[in-house]
N, C-alpha and C positions, 0 to 999 in steps of 0.2 A: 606164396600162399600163406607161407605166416604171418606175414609184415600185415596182409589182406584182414585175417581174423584178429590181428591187435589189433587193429585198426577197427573193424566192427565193436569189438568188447569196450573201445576207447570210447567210439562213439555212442555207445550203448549206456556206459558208466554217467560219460557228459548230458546226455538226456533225462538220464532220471535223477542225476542231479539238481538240474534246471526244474524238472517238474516236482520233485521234494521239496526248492526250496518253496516253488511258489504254493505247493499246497499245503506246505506248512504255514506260510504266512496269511496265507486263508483261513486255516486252522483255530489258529492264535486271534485271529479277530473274530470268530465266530461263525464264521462262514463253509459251508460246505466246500468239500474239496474240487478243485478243477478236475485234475487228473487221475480221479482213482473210481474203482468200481465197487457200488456194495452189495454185496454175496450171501446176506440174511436176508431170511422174510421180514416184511414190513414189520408182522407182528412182538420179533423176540428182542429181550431185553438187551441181549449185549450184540449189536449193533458194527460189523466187520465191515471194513472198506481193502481194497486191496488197487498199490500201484505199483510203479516199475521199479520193484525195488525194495518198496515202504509196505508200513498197512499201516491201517488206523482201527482202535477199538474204541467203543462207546457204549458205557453202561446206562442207558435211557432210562428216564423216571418213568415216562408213560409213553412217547412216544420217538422215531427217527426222527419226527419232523420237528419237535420241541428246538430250541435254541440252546445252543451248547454250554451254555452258562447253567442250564436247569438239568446237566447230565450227574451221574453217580459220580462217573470217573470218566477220562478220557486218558488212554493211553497209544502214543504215537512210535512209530520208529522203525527199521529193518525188520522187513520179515520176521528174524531170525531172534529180537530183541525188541520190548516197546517198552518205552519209562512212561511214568505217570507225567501229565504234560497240566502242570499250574495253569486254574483258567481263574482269571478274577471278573468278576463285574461291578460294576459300581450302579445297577439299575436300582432307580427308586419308583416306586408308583404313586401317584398325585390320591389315590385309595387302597385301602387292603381291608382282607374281612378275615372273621374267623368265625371256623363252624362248629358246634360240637355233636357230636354222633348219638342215636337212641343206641342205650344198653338192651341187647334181647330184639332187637327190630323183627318184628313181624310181616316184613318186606312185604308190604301195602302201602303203595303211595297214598297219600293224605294233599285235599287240596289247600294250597297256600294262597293261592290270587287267580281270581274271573274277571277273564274279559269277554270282549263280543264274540271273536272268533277264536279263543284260543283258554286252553286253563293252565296254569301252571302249579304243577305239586311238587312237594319235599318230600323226600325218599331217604328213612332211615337219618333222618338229621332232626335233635332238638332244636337249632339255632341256628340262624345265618345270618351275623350283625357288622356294622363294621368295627372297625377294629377301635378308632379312639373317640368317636362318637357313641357308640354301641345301639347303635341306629338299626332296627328290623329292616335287612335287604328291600324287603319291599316297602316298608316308608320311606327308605335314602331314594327310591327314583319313585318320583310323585306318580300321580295317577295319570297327568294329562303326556307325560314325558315316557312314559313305562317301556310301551312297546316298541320306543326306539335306544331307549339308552339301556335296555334288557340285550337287543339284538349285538348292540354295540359290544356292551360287555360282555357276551357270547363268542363274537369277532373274535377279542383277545385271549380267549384260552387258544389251546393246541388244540388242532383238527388230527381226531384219531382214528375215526373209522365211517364207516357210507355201508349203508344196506338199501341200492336202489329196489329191491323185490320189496321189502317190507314199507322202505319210507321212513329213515331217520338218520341221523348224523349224530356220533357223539366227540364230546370236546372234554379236554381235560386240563386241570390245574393242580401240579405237585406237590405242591405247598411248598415248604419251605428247602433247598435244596443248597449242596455241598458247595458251592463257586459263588453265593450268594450269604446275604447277612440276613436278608430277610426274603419270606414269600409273596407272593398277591394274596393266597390265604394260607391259615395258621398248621390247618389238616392237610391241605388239596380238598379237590371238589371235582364232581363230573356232570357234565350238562348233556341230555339227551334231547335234541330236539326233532319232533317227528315233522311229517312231512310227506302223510301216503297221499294214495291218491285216492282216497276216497275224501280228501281237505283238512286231515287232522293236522292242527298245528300245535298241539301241546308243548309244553316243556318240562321236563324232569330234572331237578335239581339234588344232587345226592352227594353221599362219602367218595373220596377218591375212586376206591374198589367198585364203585356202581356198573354193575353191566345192562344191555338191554334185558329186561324181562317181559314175556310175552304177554303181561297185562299191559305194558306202555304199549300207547297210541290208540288203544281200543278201550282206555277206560272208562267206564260212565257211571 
């Protein structure tokens, strides 16, 4: 009966070694874990995983789903003990912008650009240029290109949250973050885009901190 139960705790030890190492090596390249479970709400900052053996912590800028390189911290290891786990990237982006914020904001979107089916406003922001150009966001994507290289660069933030009742999706971008030399933008930014169903297609472009407010999507 003994020899029985080393034998389970042997094989036991040997499995979660095999799945440590490979969820480490997941880890280390950026990738989610194969074999562990996470045990937070979608919504909370520091972000627990738990495996046979291991956990994983993760201090999220905005979101779970962001890419590991854009975390605060990421700390790995035993249960019992996790070290802070060096994440480097060498991501460059072929653009970056920088925004700067109204002092005192009177959180009243303001409209920035009219199209046929859709408006889009700046929300508590003086500026949104890019970065070595200093090109106004909405002159770097021309008029005839707008509402697809807008959507595009929408695509590339973090997908943070869905309210199908209301009709909107928001996205986020951290700025400039710990694992990285430089940001996409200088602040972060958050992009609201609606989407009820009565055909509002607006977009709200704002400070990192932007949340829905219940003038977006109904405003006129």
């Amino acid at each position: 009966m003994k020899k029985i139960l080393l034998l389970i705790i042997g094989v036991i030890i040997l499995i979660s070694l095999v799945f440590g190492i490979i969820d480490y090596r997941k880890i280390t390249h950026g990738e989610q874990p194969l074999f562990m479970v996470r045990i937070t709400e979608d919504t909370d900052n520091l972000q627990k995983y738990i495996g046979l053996g291991y956990t994983l912590k993760r201090d999220v800028s905005v979101s779970f789903r962001e890419p590991f390189y854009l975390d605060n911290e990421i700390r790995v290891g035993p249960w019992f003990l996790t070290m802070e786990l060096p994440f480097y990237s060498m991501i460059t982006y072929n653009q970056t912008f920088d925004t700067s914020e109204i002092n005192n904001c009177n959180n009243e979107p303001e409209l920035y650009y009219k199209e046929e089916n859709r408006n889009i406003y700046i929300y508590c922001l003086n500026s949104f240029t890019t970065r070595h150009s200093k090109k106004d966001f909405k002159d770097y994507i021309t008029n005839n290109e707008f509402n697809t290289q807008l959507d595009d660069f929408i695509e590339g933030l973090i997908f943070v949250e869905e309210n199908e009742n209301i009709g909107y999706k928001i996205y986020r971008e951290p700025g400039k973050a710990k694992y990285i030399s430089d940001g996409y933008t200088n602040n972060g930014l958050t992009i609201i885009k609606c989407s009820t169903k009565e055909g509002n297609q607006d977009i709200y472009i704002g400070p990192k901190w932007m949340e829905y407010n219940e003038v977006f999507c109904n405003y006129n």
